[in-house]
C-alpha positions in Angstrom: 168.6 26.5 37.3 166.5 28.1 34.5 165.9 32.3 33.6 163.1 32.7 32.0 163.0 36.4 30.3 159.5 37.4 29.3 160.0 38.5 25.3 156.4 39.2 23.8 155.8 41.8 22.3 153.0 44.1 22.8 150.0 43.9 20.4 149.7 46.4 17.3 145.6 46.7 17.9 146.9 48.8 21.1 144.0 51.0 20.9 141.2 48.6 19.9 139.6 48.7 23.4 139.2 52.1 23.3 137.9 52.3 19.4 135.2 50.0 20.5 134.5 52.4 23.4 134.3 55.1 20.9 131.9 53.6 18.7 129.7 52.7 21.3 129.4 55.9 22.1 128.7 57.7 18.6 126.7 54.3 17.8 123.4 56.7 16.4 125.6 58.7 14.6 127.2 56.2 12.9 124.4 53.8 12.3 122.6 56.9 10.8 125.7 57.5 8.3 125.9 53.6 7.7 122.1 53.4 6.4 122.5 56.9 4.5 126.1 55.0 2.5 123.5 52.1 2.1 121.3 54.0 0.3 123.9 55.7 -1.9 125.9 53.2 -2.9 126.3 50.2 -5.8 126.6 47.0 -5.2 130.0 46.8 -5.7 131.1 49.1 -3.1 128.7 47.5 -0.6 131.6 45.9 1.2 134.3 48.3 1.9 134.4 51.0 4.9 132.8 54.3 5.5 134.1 57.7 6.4 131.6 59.1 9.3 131.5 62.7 10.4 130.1 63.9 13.7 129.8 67.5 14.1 132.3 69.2 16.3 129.3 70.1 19.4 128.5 66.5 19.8 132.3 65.4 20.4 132.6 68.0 23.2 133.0 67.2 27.2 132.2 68.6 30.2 135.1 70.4 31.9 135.1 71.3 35.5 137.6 74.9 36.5 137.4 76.8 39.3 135.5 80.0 38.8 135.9 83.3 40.5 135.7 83.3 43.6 134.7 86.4 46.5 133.2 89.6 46.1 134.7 91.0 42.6 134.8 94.7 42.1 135.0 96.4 38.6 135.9 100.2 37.5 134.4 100.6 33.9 135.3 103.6 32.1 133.1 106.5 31.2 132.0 108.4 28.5 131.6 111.9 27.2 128.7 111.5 24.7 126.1 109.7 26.7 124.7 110.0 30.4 121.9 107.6 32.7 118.6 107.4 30.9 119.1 108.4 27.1 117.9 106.8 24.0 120.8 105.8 21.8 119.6 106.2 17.4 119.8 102.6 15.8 122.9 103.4 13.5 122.0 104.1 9.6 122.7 101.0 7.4 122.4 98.3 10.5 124.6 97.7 12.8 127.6 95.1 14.1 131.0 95.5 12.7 132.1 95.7 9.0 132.4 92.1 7.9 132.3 90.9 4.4 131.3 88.3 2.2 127.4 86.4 2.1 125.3 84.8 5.0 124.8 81.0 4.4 121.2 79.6 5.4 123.1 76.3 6.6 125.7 75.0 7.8 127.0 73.6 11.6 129.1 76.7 12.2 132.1 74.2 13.9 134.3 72.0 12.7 133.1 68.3 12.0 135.2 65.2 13.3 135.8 62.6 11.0 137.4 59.4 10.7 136.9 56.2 9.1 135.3 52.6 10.1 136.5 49.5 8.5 134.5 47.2 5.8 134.1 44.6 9.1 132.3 47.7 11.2 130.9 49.0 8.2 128.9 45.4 8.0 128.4 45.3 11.7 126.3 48.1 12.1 124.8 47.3 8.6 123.4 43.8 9.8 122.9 44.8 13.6 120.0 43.5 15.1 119.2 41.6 12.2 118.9 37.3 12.0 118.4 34.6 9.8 115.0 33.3 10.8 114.7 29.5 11.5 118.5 29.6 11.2 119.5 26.1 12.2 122.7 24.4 10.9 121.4 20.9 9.8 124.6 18.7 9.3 127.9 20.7 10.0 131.2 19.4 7.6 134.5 20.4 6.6 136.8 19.2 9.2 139.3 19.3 6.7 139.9 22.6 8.7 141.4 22.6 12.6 141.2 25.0 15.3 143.9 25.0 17.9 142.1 25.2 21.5 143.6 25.6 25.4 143.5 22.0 26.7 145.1 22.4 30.0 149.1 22.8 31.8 151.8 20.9 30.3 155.3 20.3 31.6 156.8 20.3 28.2 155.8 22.9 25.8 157.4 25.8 23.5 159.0 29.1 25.3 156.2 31.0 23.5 153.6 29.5 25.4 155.3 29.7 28.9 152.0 29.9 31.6 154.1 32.4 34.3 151.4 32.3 36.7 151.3 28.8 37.1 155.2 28.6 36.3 155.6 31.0 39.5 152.7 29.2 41.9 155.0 25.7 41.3 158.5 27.4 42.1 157.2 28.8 45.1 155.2 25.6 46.6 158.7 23.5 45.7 160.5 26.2 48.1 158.0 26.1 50.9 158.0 22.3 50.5 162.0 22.1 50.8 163.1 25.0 52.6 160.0 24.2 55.3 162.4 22.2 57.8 164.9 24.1 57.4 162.7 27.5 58.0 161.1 25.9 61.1 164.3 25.3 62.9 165.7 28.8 61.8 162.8 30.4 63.9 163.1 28.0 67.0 167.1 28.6 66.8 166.2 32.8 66.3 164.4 32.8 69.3 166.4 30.4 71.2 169.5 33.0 70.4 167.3 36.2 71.7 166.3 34.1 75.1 169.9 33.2 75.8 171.3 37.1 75.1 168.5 38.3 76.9 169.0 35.9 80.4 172.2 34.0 79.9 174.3 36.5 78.3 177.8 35.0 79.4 177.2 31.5 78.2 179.2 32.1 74.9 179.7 29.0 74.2 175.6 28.2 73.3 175.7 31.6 71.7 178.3 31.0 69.5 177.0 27.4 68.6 173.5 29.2 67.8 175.2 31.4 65.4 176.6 28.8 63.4 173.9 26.7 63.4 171.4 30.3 62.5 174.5 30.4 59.6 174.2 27.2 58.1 170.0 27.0 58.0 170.1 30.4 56.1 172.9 29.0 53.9 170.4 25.6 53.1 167.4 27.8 52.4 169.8 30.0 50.1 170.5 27.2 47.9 167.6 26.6 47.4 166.9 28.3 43.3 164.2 30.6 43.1 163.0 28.7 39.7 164.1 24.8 38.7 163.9 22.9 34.9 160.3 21.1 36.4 158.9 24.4 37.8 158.2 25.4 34.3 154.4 24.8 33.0 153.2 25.5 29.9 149.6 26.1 27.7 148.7 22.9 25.8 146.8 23.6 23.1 145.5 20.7 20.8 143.9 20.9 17.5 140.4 20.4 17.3 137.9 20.0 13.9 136.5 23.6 12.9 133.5 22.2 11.1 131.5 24.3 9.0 128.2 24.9 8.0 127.4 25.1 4.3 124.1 27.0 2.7 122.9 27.2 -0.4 121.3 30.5 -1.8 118.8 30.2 -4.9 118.0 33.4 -6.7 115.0 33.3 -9.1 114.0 36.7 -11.0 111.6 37.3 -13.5 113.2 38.4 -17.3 110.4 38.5 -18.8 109.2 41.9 -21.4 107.8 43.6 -18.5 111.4 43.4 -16.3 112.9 46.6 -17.1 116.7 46.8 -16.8 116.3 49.6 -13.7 114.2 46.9 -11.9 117.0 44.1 -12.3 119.2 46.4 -10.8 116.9 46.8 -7.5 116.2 43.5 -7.7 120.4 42.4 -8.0 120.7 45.3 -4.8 118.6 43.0 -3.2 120.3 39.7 -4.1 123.8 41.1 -2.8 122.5 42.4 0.0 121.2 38.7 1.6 124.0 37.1 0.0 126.7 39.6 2.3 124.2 38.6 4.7 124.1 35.2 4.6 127.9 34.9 4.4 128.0 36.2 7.8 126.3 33.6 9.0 128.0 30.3 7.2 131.1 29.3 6.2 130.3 27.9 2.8 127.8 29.6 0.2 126.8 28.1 -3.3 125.0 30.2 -5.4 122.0 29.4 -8.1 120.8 31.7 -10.5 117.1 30.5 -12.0 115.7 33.2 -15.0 112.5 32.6 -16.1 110.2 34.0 -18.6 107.7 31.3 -19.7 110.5 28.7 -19.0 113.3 28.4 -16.6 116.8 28.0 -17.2 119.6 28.0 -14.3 122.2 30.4 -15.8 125.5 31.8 -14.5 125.7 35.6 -12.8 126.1 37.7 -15.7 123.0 36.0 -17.6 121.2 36.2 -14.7 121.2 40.2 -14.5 122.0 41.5 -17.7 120.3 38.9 -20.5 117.6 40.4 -22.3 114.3 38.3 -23.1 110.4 39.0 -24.4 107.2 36.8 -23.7 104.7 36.1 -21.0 105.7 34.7 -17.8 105.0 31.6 -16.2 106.6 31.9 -12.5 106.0 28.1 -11.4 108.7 26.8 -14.2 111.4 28.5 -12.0 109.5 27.3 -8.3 109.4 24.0 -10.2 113.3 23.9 -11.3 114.0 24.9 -8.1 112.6 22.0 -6.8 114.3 19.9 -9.6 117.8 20.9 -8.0 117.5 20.5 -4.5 116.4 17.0 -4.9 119.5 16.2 -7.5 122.2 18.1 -5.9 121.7 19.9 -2.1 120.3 16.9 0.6 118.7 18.4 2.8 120.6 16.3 5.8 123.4 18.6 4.6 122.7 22.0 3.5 120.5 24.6 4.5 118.4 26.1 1.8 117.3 29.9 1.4 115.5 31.6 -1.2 114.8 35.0 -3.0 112.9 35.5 -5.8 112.3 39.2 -7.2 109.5 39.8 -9.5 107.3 42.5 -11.0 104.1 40.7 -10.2 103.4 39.8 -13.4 102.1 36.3 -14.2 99.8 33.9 -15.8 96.9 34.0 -13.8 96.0 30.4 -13.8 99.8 29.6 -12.7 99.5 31.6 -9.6 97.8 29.0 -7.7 100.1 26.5 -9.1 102.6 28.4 -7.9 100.9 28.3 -4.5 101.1 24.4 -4.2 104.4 24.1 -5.5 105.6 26.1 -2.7 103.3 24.8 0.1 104.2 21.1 -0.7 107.3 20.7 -2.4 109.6 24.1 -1.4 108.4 25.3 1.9 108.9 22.2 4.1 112.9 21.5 3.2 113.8 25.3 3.2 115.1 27.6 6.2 113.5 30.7 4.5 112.2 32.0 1.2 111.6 35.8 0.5 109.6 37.1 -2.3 110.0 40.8 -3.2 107.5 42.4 -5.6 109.6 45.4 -7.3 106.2 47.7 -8.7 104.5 50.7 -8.1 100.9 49.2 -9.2 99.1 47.3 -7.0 99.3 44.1 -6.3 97.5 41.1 -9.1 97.1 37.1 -8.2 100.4 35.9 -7.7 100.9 38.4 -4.5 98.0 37.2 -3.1 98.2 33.6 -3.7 101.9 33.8 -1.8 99.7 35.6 0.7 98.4 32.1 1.7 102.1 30.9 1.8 102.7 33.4 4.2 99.6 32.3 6.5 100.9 28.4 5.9 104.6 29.1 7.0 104.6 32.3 9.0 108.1 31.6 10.2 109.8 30.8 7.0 108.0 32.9 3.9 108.2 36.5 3.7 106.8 38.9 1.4 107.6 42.7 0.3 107.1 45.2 -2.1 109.7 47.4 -3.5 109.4 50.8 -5.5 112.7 52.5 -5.9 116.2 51.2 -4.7 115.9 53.4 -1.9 113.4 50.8 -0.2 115.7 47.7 -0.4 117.6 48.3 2.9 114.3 49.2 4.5 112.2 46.4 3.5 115.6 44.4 3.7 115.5 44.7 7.9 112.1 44.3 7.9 112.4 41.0 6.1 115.1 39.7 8.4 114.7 41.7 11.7 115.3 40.0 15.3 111.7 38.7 16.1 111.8 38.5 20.1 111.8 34.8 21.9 109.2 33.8 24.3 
């Protein structure tokens, strides 16, 4: 006969159910604060929490009390200056108390709640209702990696994983199946015993025989144990291949004289910004960095954004590099390509339409999306309004923006990647 003793412990995210309830509820107020940090912020603390404050009326519930009830009656007390009907002086100097110190023009007048969301919240209601356009997982890989998965009721198994349920459902069908007999005749012989009291009351000797034999069935169901060895079932859980989708993330920037260092840093804001994205999305990111003055040159991160150069700028030596890489290193059976190249809009007027068949023949047809982001307050010259016929060409995959100051990058960000509705 087994015991089995339940011995789990109770969870340490005890609350979590009602946290989520809670920021469902304040989900404006902290949305608000979450764009606000987004603006603020540098790159580098683009990942870690937030601390949100809610003013103090917001937070506040209904209560229902029982007033006053019945006719109340009130005796005031008089006075001796003053009767019905007089006109009482505004007092010299204003009126209402002698308090101190200066009015403020601002200010809630209560108490603000505050607490703090996590770096995985913080990025939830960052990215909400945003989507990778075209997002489709071409080849998935890396099943070096296993996920263990419910596979059914085993009769072997490890305590830990004990089903009770279905341990308790087995114990009682074997009872019912071997006590059923024995339960039967106990009822005929119960109501045999209650005839024979009730119209042969002197026949002691079937009484007494009843009794022993009302004894013995109770004593067979008894032995019967509450829970056996093969009543206990277990969870089987198997392992089973987690595979993994892998993208691959080109960045291509203009260096050229006319980059100013303050418009490398909008454009890097912008860079982070998909790639936090994107690594929501997939399990494996590479990432290429392609500079580009009148040549392009793959370099590492830290060339990428801080390198200075001088020159012209030819943009279709970086589109054509691009294209250089995908073919040598990322098969397009296997990874799924994005884009983003940031640029002041400066180019070499007859490259722009070069720049406009590069992308509508070679780029745009293996890639799941490529954004271009002009970072300029002038107005637009040819390159924007060559990619403009990109844009017509592959509506679902090529987006364009224009960026002024770093406080349009989360903005024109959403707008770039927001939910388009499904027909």
């Amino acid at each position: 006969m087994s015991h089995v003793i339940d011995r789990r412990l109770n969870g340490k995210n005890k609350s979590t159910v009602n946290r989520q309830r809670f920021l469902r509820r304040y989900r404006d107020h902290i949305k608000k604060a979450v764009e606000e940090a987004v603006s603020r912020r540098s790159i580098t603390d683009m990942e870690h929490g937030e601390q949100i404050s809610i003013p103090g009326r917001d937070i506040d519930e209904p209560v229902l009390h029982h007033g006053r009830g019945g006719r109340q009656t009130t005796v005031h007390p008089g006075n001796k200056e003053f009767t019905a009907g007089e006109r009482i002086a505004r007092p010299q100097g204003g009126g209402g108390g002698p308090g101190s110190g200066k009015a403020s023009n601002s200010g809630e007048g209560m108490d603000e709640f505050v607490f703090q969301i996590t770096q995985e919240e913080f990025l939830d209601f960052m990215f909400e209702d945003l989507e990778l356009p075209n997002l489709v997982k071409r080849h998935l890989t890396g099943s070096d990696t296993f996920k263990h998965v419910r596979a059914g009721i085993s009769n072997e198994g490890n305590p830990s994983r004990i089903n009770i349920v279905r341990t308790l459902r087995s114990a009682h069908a074997r009872r019912i199946a071997l006590s059923g007999s024995s339960r039967a005749k106990l009822k005929t012989a119960l109501a045999e015993l209650e005839r024979l009291k009730l119209e042969e009351p002197d026949n002691f000797g079937d009484i007494q025989a009843l009794e022993e034999e009302i004894s013995k069935l109770r004593a067979r169901i008894n032995r019967v144990p509450f829970l056996d060895t093969f009543d206990l079932k277990y969870n089987l859980l198997t392992k089973q291949p987690n595979p993994s989708s892998k993208a691959v993330m080109f960045c291509l920037m203009d260096v050229s004289g006319s980059m100013t260092q303050s418009t490398k840093d909008i454009a890097k804001r912008f860079f982070i910004l998909l790639y936090l994205f994107l690594k929501r999305n997939y399990d494996k990111i590479e990432v290429v960095f392609i500079r580009h003055h009148t040549s392009a040159k793959e370099v590492d991160e830290e060339e990428f954004f801080y390198s200075r150069e001088t020159g012209g700028t030819i943009v279709s030596s970086a589109l054509k590099l691009m294209q250089e890489i995908m073919a040598e290193r990322y098969p397009l059976n296997e990874w799924n390509i994005y884009a983003a190249q940031a640029s002041d809009g400066d180019n070499w007027n007859d490259d722009s339409p070069i720049c406009r068949d590069i992308l509508i023949k070679q780029i745009m047809p293996f890639v799941q999306y490529f954004t271009y982001v002009e970072i300029t307050p002038r107005e637009h010259q040819a390159l924007w309004y060559e990619y403009e016929q990109v844009a017509e060409a592959f509506a679902e995959t090529f987006a364009q923006q224009q960026l002024v100051s770093a406080g349009d990058i989360y903005p024109v960000f959403r707008e770039l990647f927001q939910r388009r509705m499904t027909t």
